[in-house]
N, CA, C and O of each residue as an XYZ file, in Angstrom:
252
protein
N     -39.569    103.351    -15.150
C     -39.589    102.006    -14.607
C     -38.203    101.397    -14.750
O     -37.567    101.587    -15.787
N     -37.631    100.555    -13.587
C     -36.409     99.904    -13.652
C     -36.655     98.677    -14.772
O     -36.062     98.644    -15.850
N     -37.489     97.820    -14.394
C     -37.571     96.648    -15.486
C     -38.909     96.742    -16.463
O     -39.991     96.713    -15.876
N     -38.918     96.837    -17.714
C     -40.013     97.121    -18.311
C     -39.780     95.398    -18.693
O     -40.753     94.830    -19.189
N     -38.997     94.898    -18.553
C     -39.206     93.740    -19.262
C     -40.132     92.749    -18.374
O     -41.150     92.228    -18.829
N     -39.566     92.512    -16.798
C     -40.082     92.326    -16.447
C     -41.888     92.413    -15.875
O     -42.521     91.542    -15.278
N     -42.255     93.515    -16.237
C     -43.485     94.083    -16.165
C     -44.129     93.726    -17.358
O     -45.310     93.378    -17.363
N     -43.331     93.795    -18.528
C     -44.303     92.960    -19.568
C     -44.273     91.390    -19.754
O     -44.817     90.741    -20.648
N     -43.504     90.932    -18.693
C     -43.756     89.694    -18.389
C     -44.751     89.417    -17.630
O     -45.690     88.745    -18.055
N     -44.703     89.932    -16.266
C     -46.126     89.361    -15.943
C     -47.320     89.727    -16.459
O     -48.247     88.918    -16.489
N     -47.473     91.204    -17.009
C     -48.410     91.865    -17.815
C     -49.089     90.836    -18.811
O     -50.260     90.826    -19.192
N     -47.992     89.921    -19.156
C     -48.462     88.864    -20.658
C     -48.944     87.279    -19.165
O     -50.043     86.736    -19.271
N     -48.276     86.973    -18.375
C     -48.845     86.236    -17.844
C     -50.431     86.506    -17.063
O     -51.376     85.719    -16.993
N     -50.345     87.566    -16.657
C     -52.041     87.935    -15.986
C     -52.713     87.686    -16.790
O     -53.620     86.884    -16.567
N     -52.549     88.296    -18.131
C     -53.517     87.836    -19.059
C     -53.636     86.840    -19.651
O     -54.660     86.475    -20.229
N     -52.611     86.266    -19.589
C     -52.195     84.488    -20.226
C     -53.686     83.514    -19.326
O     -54.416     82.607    -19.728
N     -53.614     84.203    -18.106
C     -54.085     83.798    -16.660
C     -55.804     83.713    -16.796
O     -56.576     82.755    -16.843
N     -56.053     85.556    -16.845
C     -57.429     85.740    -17.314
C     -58.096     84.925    -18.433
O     -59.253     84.513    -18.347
N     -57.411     84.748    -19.330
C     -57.990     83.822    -20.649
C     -58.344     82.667    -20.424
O     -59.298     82.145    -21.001
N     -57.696     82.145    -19.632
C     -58.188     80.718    -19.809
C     -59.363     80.226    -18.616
O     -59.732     79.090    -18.318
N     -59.907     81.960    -17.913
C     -60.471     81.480    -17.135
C     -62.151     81.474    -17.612
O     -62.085     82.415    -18.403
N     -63.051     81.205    -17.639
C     -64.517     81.224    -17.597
C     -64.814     79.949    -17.238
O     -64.195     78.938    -16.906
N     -66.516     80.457    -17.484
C     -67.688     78.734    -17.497
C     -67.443     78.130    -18.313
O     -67.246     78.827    -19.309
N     -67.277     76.662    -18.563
C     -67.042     76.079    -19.694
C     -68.507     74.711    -19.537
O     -68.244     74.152    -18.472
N     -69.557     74.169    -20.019
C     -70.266     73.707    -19.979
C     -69.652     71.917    -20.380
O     -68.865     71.349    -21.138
N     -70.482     71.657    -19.459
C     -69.881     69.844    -19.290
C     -70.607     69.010    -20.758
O     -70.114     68.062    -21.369
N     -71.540     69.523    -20.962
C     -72.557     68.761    -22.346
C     -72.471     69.984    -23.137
O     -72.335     71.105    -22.647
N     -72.563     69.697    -24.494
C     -72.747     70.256    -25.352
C     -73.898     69.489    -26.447
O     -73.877     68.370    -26.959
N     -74.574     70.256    -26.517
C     -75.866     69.313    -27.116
C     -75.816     68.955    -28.790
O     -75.720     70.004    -29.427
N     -75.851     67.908    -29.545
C     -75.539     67.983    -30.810
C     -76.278     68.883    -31.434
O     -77.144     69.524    -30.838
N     -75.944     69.071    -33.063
C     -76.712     69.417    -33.854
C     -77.920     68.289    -34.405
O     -77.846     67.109    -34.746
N     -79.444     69.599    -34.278
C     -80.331     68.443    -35.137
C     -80.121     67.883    -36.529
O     -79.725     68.387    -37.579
N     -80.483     66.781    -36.213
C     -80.574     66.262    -37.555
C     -81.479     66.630    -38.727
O     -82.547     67.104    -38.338
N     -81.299     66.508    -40.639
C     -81.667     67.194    -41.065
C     -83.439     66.484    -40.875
O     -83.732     65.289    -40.885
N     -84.330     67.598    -40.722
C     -86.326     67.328    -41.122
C     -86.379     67.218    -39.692
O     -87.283     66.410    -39.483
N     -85.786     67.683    -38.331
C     -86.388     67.893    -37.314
C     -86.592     68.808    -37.102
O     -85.816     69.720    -37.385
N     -87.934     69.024    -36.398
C     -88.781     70.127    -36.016
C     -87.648     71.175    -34.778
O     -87.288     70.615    -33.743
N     -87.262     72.454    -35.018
C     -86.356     72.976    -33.634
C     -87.659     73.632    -32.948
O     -88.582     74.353    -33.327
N     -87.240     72.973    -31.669
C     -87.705     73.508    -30.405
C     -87.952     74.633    -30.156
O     -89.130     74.915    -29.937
N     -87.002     75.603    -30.103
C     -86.928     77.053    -29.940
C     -87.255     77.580    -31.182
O     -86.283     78.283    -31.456
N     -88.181     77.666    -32.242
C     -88.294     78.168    -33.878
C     -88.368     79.603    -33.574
O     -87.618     80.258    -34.298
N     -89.069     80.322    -32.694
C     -89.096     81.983    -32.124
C     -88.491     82.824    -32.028
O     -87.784     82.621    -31.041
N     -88.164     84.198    -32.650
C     -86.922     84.969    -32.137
C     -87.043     85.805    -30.682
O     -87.762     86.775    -30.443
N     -86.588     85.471    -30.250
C     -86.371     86.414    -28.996
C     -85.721     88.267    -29.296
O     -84.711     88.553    -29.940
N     -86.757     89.347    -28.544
C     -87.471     89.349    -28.422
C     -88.398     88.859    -29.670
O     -88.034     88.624    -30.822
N     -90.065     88.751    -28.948
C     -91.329     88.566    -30.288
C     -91.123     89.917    -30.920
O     -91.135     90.875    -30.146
N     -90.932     90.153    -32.222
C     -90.739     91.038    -33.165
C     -92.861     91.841    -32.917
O     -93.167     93.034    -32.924
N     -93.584     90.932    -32.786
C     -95.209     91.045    -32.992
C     -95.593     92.055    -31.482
O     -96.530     92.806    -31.212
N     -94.488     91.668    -30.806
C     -94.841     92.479    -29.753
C     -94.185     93.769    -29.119
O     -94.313     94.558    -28.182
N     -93.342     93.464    -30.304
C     -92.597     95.222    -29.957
C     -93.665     96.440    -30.168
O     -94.771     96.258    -30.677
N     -93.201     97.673    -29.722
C     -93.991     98.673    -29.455
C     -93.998     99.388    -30.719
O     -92.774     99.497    -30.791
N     -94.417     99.964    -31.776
C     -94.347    100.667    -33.116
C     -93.975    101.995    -32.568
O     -93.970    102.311    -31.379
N     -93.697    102.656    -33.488
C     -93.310    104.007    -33.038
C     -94.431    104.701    -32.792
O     -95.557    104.258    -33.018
N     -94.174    105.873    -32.295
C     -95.683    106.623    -31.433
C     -96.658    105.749    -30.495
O     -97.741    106.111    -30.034
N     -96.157    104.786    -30.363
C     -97.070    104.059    -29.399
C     -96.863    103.501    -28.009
O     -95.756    102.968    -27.942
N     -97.576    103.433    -26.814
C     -96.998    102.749    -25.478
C     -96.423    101.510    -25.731
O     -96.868    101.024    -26.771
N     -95.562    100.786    -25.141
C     -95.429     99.338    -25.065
C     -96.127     98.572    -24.153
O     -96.060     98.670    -22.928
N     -96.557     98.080    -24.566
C     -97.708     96.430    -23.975
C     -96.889     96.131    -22.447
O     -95.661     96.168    -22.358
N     -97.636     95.887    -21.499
C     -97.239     95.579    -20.435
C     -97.660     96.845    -19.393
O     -98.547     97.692    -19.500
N     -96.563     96.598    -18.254
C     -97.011     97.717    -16.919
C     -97.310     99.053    -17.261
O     -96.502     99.607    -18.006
N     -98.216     99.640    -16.910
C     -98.458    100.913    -17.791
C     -98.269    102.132    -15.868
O     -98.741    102.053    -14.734
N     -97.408    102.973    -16.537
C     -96.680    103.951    -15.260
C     -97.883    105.367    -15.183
O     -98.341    105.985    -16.144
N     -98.132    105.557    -13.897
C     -98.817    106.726    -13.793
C     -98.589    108.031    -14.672
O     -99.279    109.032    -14.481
């Protein structure tokens, strides 16, 4: 390469570039306060409904 310098210049700007790009959300919801009940208390997935080992999993069952 003739200019490596140059190439790690824009190399550091593209990415300078990429970073600052995503979704950034307009509200951010506070934290509850302490003795309120949370909404979501559940872990995702239900742990109760996973499949045990040796067993089908619950739901569409395949020919």
């Amino acid at each position: 390469m003739k200019h490596p310098i140059t190439v790690a210049v824009l190399g550091l700007a593209c990415a300078l570039v990429l970073s600052g790009c995503g979704k950034k959300p307009r509200y951010v919801d506070t934290p509850l306060p302490d003795g309120q009940v949370d909404p979501f208390p559940h872990p995702y997935p239900n742990p109760s409904l996973d499949p045990k080992p040796g067993q089908p999993a619950p739901g569409v069952r395949f020919p």
